[in-house]
N, C-alpha and C positions, 0 to 999 in steps of 0.2 A: 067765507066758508067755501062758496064756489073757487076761488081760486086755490085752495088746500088740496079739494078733489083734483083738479086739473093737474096740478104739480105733480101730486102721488101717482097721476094715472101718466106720465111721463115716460116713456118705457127707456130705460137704464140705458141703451143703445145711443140712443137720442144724446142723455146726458155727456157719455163717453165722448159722444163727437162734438158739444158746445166746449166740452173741456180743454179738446186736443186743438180746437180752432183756436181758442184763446193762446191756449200755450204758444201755437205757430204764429202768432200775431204778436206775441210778446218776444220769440225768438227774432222775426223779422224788423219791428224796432231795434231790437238791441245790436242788429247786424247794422241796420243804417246808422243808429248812432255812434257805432263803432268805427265805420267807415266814414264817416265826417269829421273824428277826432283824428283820424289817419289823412286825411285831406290837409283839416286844417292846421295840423302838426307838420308837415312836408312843407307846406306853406310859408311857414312860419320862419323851417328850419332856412329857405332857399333864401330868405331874405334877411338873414345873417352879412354882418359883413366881411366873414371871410368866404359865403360862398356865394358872394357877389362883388369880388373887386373890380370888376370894369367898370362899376357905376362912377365911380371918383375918386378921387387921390388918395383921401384918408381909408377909405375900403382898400384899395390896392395894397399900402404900406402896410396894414395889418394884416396881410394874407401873405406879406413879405415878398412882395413886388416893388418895381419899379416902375412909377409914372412918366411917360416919355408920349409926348404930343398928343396928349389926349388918351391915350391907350394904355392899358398895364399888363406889363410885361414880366409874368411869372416865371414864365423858362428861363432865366437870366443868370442862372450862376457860375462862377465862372469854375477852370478846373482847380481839383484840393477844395473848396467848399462843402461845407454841409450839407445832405441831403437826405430824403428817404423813397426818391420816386427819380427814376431817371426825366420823365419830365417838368424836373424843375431845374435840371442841366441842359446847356449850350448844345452839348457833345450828347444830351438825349438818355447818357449810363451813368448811376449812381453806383460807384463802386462800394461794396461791402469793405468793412474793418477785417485784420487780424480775426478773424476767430480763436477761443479757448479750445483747448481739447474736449473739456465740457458740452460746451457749443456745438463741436461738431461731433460729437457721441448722442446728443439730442438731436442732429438735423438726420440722423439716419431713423428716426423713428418719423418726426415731423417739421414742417418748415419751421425757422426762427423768427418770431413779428418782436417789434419794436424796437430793428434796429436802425441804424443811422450811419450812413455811410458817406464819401466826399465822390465829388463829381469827376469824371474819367475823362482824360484828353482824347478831344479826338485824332490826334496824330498814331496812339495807339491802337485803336480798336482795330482788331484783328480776330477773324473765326468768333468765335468763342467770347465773351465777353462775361464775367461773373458781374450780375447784377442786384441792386435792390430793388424790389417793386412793392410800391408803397408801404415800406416799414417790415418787408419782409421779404427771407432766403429762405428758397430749399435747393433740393439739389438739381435741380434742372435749371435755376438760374445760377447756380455756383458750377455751371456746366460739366456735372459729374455724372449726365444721364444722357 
């Protein structure tokens, strides 16, 4: 019964702020737990074998490298080869395909992603060079800007 009276003589003040403690204690949890699934997820991602082909042969070869004296060598493709990032070319520039008129009726609103272009000799590069950067044109690498 003594503690009924204590309770009720509680001033409503008081209660508001054990409320907002908790609540800030259960926000704070759920920030750390959030960020530990954001750790351990990074973590997890970087030890993939494709974003780890230096480790050894078979890592490299799926990441579509070449193993050469212990080392893998990604930048290795030669010109005319597939590409979507200039460095994974020799020459450092993944030339963009033909574009549709489509194509380029959409690249004036925003750049193009997911395309796929072949590797650019370096006997050519000169000024200017239309590139692809990693899977994606606009117009400042189609040097229209």
């Amino acid at each position: 019964m003594a503690q009924s009276i204590i309770s009720s003589q509680t001033p409503p003040s008081e209660k508001k702020h054990r409320q907002s403690s908790k609540d800030l204690f259960k926000l704070i949890i759920a920030i750390v737990i959030i960020g530990l699934l954001g750790v351990g997820s990074g973590y997890y991602y970087s030890q993939l074998p494709k974003n780890n082909p230096q480790k050894n042969q078979s890592n490299c070869e799926q990441a579509g490298g070449d193993w050469e004296n212990e080392k893998c060598l990604l930048s290795n493709r030669l010109t005319g080869e597939e590409c979507i990032d200039g460095g994974q070319c020799q020459s450092g520039i993944c030339f963009p395909p033909e574009l549709t008129e489509e194509q380029i009726a959409e690249l004036a609103e925003k750049p193009l992603t997911d395309i796929t272009g072949t590797c650019y000799s370096e006997e050519l590069i000169e000024e200017c060079v239309k590139q692809v950067n990693n899977g994606t044109v606009s117009l400042e690498s189609l040097c229209y800007e």
